[in-house]
N, C-alpha and C positions, 0 to 999 in steps of 0.2 A: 030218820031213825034217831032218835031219842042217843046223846054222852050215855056209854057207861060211867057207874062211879068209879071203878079201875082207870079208865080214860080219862076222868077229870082229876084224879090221883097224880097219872102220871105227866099229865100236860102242869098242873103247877110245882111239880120237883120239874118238871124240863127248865119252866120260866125261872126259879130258885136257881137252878144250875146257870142258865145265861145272867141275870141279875149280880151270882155271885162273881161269874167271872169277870163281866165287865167292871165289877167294883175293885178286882185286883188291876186289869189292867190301869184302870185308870190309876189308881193310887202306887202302881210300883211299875207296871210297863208290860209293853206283848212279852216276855220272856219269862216273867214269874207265871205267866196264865199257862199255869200245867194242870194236870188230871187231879194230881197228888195235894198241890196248893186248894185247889177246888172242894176237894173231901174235907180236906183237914178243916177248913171255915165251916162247912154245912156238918159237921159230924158226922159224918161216911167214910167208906173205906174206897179208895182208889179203883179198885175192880170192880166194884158195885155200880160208879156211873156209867159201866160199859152198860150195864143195862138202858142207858138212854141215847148213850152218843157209842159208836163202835171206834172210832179212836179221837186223839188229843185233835188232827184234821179236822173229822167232821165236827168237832165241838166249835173249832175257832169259825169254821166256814158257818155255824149255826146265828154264832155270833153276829157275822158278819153279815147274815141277810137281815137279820133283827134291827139292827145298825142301818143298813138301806132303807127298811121300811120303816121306820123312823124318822129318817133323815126326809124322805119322798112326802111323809106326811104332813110334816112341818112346810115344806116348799109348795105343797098346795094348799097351803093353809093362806102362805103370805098370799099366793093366786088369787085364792077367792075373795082377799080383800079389795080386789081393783075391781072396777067396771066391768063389765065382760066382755066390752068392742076397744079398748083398751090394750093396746098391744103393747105400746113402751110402759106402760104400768106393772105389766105383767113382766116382762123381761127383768126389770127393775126390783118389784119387790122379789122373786125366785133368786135374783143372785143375790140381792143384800144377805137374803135370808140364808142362804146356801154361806156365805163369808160367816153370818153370824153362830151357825150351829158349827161350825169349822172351828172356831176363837173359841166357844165355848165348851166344845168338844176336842180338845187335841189330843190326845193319845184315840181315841176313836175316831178321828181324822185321818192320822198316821194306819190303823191296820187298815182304814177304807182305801187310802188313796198314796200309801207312801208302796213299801215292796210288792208288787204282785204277789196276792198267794198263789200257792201251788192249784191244780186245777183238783174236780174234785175225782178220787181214784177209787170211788166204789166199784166193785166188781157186779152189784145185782142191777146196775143201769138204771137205778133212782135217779130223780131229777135232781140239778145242783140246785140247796135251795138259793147260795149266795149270788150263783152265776143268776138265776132268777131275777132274785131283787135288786141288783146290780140291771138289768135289764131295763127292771122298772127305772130305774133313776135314771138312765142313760133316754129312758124313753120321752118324760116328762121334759125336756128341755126337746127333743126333738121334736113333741108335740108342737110347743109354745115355737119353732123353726119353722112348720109346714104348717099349723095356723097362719103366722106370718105371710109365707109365699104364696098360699091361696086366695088371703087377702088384698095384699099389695105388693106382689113382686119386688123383689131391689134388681140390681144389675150384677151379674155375672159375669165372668170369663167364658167365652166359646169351649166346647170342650175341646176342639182341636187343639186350642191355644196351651190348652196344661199341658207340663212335662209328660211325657210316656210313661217313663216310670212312674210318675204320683197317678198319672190317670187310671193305672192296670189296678193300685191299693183301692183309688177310690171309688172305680166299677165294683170290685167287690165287696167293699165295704159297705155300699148301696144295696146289693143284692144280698147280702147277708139281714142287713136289718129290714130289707122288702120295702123301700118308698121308693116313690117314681118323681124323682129331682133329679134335673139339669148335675153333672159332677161339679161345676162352677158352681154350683148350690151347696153340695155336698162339700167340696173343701173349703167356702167358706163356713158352715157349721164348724168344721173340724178348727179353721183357722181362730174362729172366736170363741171353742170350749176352751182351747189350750192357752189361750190371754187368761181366760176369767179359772178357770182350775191351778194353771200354773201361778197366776198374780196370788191364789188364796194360799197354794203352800207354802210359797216362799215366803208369805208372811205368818202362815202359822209355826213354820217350823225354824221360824228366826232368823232366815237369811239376806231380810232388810234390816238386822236392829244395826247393823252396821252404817248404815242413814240415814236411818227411820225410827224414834220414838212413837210415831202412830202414823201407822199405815195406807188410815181410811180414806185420806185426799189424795193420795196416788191411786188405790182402789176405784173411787169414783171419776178421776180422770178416766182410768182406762173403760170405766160404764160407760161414760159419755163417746170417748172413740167408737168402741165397738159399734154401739147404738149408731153414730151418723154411718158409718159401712153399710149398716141393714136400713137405714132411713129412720128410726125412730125418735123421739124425742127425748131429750134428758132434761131430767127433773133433779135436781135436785133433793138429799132427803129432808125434812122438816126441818131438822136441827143441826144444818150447816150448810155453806154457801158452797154457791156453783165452784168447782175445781178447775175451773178457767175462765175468765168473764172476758177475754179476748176471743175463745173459741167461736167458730160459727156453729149455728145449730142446723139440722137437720129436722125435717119436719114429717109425723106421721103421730 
């Protein structure tokens, strides 16, 4: 069925409305991005955008999956630059790339990955689009994980051997996202998102400038760590040397 021109009317004042807000936050911060700030830039009146968002909520969470899909786009972009039997290429360019749209993006960094939004509180049981796109990005690394373990296994912990408590989160945390991995699989995923997500914020939101002038050889140490836990190989990138030339390598 063929866009009405009404439809195609109101999807680019949607994009205009997302475009305008992200240009506030970025230049003044998630606090100035209100309904009222929004109008006043595009020449509208406050009550009027309710015509496309039902409140300041769904606006920001609109934001926010936009932000995802963007971000996910860019991370299979660096993917399809590597080989495709290329496993530590792929782990390799997904996170530089993931650090670099982070650095270059920080205030869209920060509403991605700094306070939890709230969830989303529609009353007509619309899909969340954030929770969504957020899904996808969560998904895309877990891809490039169960790639890996289908390929060449690494070694795991028995599941007997994990705490009780972490085992009961990471049973369900399996069954929520539907793969069928070993939990010693599953917490090391979890173990190496939270190096490489935690290593990106604390450097985007400045809390190595306290010893760190530039961040990115401590960054790529911890590539290289992670990488030998799953077996793969580290590469350094073109334009700088290995971040430990004592280190052993790992080989895949």
């Amino acid at each position: 069925m063929a866009e009405s021109r009404r439809d195609r009317l109101r999807a680019a004042t949607v994009r205009e409305i997302s475009e305008t807000a992200r240009r506030i936050l970025v230049e003044q911060g998630p606090e100035a991005v209100t309904l009222r700030a929004i109008a006043r830039e595009m020449g509208m009146t406050a009550p009027a955008l309710y015509r496309y968002f039902d409140s300041h909520g769904e606006l920001l969470r609109h934001i926010v999956g936009d932000l995802y899909t963007e971000l996910v786009g860019e991370l299979w972009d660096a993917i399809e630059t590597v080989p495709r039997g290329d496993m530590s290429g792929k782990f390799l360019a997904a996170s530089r790339q993931f650090r670099r749209w982070a650095r270059a993006n920080s205030r869209e960094y920060g509403l991605l990955f700094g306070a939890p939004m709230p969830g989303n509180n529609s009353e007509d049981d619309r899909p969340d689009f954030a929770a969504e796109c957020a899904r996808r990005f969560g998904g895309l690394f877990m891809s490039l994980f169960l790639e890996l373990w289908q390929k060449e296994p690494f070694p795991v912990v028995p599941d007997d051997e994990i705490d009780p408590g972490l085992r009961d989160q990471l049973r369900r945390y399996r069954d929520q996202i539907g793969v069928t991995l070993p939990l010693g699989a599953i917490r090391q995923f979890l173990q190496c998102w939270i190096r490489l997500q935690g290593g990106v914020s604390l450097d985007v939101f400045g809390h190595l400038d306290f010893a760190l002038d530039d961040a990115e050889p401590m960054f790529e140490l911890m590539l290289a760590e992670v990488g030998a836990v799953l077996g793969l190989t580290y590469t350094p990138p073109p334009d700088g040397p290995p971040p430990d030339e004592g280190r052993p390598e790992a080989g895949r």
